[in-house]
KEKE-3310 file (N, C-alpha, C; in steps of 0.2 Angstrom, whole numbers, plus 5000, padded with zeros to 4 digits):
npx = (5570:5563:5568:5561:5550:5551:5554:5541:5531:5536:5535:5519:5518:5523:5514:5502:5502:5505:5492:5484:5487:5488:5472:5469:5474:5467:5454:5459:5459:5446:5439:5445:5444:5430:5428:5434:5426:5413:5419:5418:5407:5400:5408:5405:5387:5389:5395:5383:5376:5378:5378:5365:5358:5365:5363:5349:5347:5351:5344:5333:5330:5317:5312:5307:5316:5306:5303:5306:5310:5309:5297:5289:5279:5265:5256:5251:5247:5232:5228:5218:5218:5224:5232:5241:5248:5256:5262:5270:5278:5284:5293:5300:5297:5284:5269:5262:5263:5256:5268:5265:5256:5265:5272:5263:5259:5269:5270:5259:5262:5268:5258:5246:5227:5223:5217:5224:5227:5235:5243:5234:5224:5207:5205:5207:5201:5186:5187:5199:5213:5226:5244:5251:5264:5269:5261:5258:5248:5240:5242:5231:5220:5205:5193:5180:5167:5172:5178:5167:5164:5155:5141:5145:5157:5168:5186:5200:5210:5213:5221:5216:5218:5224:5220:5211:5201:5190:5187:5179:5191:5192:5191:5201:5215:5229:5244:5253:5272:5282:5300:5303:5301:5294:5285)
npy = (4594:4591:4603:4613:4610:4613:4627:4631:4628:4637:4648:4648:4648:4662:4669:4666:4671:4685:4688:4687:4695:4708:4706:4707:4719:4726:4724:4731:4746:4747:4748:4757:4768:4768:4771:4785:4792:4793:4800:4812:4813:4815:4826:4836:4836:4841:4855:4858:4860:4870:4879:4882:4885:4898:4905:4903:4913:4925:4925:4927:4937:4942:4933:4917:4905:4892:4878:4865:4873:4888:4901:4916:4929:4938:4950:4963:4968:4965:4954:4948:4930:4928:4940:4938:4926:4934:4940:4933:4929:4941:4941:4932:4920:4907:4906:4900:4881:4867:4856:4846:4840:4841:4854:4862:4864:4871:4882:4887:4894:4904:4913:4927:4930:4930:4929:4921:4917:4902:4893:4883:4877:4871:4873:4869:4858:4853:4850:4840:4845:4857:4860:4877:4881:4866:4859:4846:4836:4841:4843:4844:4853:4851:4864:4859:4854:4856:4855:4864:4872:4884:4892:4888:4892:4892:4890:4893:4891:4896:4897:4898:4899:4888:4876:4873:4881:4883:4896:4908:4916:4928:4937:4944:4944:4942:4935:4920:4914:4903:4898:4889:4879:4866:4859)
npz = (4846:4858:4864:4857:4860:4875:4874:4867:4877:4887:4881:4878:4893:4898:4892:4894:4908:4906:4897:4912:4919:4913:4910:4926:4928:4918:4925:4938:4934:4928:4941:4949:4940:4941:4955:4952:4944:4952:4965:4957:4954:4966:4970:4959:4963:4976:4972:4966:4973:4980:4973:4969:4980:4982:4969:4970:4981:4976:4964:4968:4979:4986:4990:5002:5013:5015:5023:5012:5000:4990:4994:4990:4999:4999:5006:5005:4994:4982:4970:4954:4950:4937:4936:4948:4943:4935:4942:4947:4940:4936:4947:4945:4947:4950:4951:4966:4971:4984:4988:4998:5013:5025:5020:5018:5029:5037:5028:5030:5043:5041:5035:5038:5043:5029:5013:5000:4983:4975:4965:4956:4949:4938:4926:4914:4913:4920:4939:4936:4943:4944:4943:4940:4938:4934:4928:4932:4942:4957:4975:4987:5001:5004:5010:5021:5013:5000:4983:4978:4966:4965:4955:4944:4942:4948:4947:4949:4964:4981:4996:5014:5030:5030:5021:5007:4994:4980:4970:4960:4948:4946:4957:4969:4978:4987:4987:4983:4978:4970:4971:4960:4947:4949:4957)
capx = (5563:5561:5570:5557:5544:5552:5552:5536:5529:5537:5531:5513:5515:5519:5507:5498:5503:5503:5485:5479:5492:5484:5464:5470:5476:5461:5449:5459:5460:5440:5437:5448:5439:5422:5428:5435:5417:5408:5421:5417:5399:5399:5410:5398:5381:5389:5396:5377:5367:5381:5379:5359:5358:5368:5358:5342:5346:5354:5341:5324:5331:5313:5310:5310:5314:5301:5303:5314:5308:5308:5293:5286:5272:5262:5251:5250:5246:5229:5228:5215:5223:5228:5238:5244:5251:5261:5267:5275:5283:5288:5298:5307:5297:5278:5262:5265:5259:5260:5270:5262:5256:5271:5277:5257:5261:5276:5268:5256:5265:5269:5251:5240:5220:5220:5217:5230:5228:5237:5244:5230:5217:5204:5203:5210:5197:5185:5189:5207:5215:5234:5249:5252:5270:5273:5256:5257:5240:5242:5241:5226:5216:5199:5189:5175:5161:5174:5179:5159:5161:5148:5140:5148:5164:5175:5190:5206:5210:5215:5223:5215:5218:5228:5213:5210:5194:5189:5184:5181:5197:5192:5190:5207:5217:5235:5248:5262:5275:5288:5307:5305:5291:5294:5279)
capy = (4594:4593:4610:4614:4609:4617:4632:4633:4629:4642:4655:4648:4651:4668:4672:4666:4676:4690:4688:4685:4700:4713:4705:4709:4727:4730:4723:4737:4752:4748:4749:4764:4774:4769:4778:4791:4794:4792:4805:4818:4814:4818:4834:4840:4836:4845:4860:4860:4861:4876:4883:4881:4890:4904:4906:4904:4920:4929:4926:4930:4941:4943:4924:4915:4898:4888:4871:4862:4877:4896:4906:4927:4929:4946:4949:4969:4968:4961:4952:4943:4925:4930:4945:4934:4924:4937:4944:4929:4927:4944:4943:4926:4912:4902:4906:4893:4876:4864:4851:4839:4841:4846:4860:4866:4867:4876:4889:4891:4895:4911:4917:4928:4926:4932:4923:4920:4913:4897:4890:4879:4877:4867:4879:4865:4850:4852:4843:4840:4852:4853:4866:4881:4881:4862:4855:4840:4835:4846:4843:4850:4848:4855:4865:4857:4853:4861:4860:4866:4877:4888:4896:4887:4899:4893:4889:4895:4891:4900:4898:4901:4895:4880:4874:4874:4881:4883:4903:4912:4917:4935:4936:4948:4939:4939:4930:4915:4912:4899:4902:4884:4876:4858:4857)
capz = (4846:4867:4867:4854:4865:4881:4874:4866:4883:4892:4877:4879:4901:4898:4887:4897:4913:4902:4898:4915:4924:4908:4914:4932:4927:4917:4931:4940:4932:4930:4948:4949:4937:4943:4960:4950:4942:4960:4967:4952:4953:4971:4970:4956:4966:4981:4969:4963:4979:4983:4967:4969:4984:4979:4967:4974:4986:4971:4961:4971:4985:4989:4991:5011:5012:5021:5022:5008:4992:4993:4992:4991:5000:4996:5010:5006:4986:4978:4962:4950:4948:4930:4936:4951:4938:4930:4945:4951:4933:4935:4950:4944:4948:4949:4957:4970:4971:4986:4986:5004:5018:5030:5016:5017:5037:5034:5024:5034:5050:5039:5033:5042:5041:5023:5006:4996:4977:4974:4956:4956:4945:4935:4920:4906:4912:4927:4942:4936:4948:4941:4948:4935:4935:4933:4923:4938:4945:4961:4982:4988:5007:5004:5016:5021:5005:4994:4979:4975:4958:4963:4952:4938:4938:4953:4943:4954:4972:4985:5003:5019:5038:5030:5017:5001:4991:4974:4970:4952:4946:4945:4964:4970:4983:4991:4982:4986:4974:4972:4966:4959:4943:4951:4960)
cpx = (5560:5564:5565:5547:5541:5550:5545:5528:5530:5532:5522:5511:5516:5516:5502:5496:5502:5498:5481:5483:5487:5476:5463:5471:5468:5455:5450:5457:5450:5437:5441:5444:5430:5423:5429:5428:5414:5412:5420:5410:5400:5400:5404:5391:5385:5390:5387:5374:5370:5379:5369:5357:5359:5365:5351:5343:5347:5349:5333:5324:5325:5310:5313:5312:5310:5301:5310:5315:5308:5303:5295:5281:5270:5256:5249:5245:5240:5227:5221:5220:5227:5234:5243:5250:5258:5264:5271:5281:5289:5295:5301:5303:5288:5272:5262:5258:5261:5260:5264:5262:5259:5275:5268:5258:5265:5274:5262:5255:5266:5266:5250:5233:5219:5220:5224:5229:5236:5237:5242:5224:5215:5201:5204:5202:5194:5183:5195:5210:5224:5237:5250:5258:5273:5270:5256:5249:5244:5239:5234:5224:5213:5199:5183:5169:5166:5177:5168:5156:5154:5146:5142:5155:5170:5178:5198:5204:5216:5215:5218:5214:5219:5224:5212:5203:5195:5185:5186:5187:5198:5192:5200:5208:5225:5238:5254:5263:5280:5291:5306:5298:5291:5288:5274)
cpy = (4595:4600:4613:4616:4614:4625:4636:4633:4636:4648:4655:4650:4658:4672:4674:4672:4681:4692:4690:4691:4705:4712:4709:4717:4731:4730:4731:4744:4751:4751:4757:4769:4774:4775:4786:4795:4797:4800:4812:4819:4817:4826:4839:4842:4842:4851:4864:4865:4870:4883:4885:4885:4896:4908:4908:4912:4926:4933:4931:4933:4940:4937:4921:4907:4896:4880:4869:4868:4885:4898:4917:4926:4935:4946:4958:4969:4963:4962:4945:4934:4925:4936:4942:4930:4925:4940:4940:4928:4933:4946:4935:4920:4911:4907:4898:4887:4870:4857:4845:4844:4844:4852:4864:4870:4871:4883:4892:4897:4904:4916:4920:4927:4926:4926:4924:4915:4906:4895:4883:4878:4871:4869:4874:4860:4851:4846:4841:4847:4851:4862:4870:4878:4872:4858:4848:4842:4836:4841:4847:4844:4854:4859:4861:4858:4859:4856:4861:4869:4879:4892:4894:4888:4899:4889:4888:4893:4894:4894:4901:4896:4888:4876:4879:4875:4884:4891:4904:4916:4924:4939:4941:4946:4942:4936:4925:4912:4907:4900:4897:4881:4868:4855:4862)
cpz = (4853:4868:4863:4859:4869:4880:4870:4873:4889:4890:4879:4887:4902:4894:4890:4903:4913:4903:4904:4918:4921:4912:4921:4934:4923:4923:4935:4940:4930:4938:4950:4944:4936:4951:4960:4949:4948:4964:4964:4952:4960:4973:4965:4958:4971:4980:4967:4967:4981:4979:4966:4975:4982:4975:4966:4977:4980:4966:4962:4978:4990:4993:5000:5008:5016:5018:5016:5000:4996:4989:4993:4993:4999:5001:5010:4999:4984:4972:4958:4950:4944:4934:4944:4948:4936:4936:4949:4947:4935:4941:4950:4945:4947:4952:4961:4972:4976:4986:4992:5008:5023:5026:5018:5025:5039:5033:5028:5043:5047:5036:5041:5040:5033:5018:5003:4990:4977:4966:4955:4953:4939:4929:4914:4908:4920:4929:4941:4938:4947:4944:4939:4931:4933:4924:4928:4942:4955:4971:4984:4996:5006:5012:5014:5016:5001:4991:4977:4970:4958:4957:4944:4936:4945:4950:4946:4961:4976:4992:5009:5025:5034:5025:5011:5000:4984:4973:4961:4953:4944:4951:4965:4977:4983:4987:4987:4981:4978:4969:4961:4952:4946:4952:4956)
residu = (UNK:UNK:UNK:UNK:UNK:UNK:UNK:UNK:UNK:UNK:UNK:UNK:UNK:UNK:UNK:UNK:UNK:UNK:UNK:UNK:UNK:UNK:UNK:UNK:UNK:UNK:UNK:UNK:UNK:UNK:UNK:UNK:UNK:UNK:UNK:UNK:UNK:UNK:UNK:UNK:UNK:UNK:UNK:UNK:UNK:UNK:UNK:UNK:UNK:UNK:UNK:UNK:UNK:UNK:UNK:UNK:UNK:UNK:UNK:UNK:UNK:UNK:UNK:UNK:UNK:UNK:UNK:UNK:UNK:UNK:UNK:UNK:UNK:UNK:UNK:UNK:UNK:UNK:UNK:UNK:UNK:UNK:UNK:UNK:UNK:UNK:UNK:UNK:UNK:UNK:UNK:UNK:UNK:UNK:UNK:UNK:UNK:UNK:UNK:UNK:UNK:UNK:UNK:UNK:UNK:UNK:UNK:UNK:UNK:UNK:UNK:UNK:UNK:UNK:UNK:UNK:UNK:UNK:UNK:UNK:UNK:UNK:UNK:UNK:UNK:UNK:UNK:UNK:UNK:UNK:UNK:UNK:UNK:UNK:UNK:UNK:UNK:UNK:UNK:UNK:UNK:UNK:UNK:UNK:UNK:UNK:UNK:UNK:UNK:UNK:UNK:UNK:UNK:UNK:UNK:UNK:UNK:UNK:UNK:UNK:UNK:UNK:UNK:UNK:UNK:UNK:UNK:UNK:UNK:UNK:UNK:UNK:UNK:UNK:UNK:UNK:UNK:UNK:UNK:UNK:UNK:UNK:UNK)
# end
């Protein structure tokens, strides 16, 4: 009966050990394929921004970067908003919307005095002033006593010397697109 005992004691401590080594091994091979992930996530993220580049210039040749996004600026060609629209679409990307402040300083370093339509308008609901390409309630810095919808029928806004103003949408202006519908 004591060798009974003994030996059901031992079985019970490596059982035990068993358990607690296995526990130990699972704990392991979790932490090991959490860094495995973290490792794959990473590679992937890095392949992305390579692969997002690449494409970026592939895509819209014509496009600069400025700042952290790439535009088209059209300082030869003008267009209605509507057909600014469609001619952002047609070389690949938005009628451009901007993002803050230091991207509007950015962009403006690379105007001359002209206007320039922006994918900005208050066409759905006036007074909600939202970016074409996203549908997000949009960045804007007035010019001085703007937006003012004169006339009823200022709709669209346009760019000028770093400031935003509100013009009917039928008005023929300059265009800036972006590669991107984010903003």
């Amino acid at each position: 009966m004591l060798k009974l005992g003994i030996y059901l004691s031992v079985a019970l401590f490596a059982c035990t050990l068993f358990v607690v080594q296995a526990k130990s091994l699972q704990d392991d091979n979790k932490e090991r394929l959490k860094r495995i992930e973290d490792q794959q996530a990473d590679i992937h993220q890095s392949e992305l921004g390579t692969y997002s580049e690449f494409s970026t210039k592939a895509s819209w040749p014509n496009f600069k970067q400025i700042g952290s996004r790439y535009f088209y600026i059209d300082s030869s060609s003008k267009y209605t908003w509507e057909e600014a629209v469609s001619a952002c679409r047609d070389l690949g990307g938005c009628i451009a919307a901007i993002k803050d402040q230091e991207e509007l300083d950015a962009i403006a370093e690379e105007l001359d005095a002209k206007r320039y339509w922006l994918g900005i308008n208050d066409r759905t609901r006036w007074g909600d002033y939202v970016s074409e390409a996203s549908g997000k309630k949009a960045f804007l810095k007035w010019q001085r006593a703007e937006p003012n919808n004169e006339g009823n029928n200022e709709r669209c806004i346009e760019l000028l010397n770093a400031e935003m103003n509100d013009l009917p949408c039928s008005y023929k202006l300059n265009i800036i697109c972006q590669a991107d519908n984010n903003v």
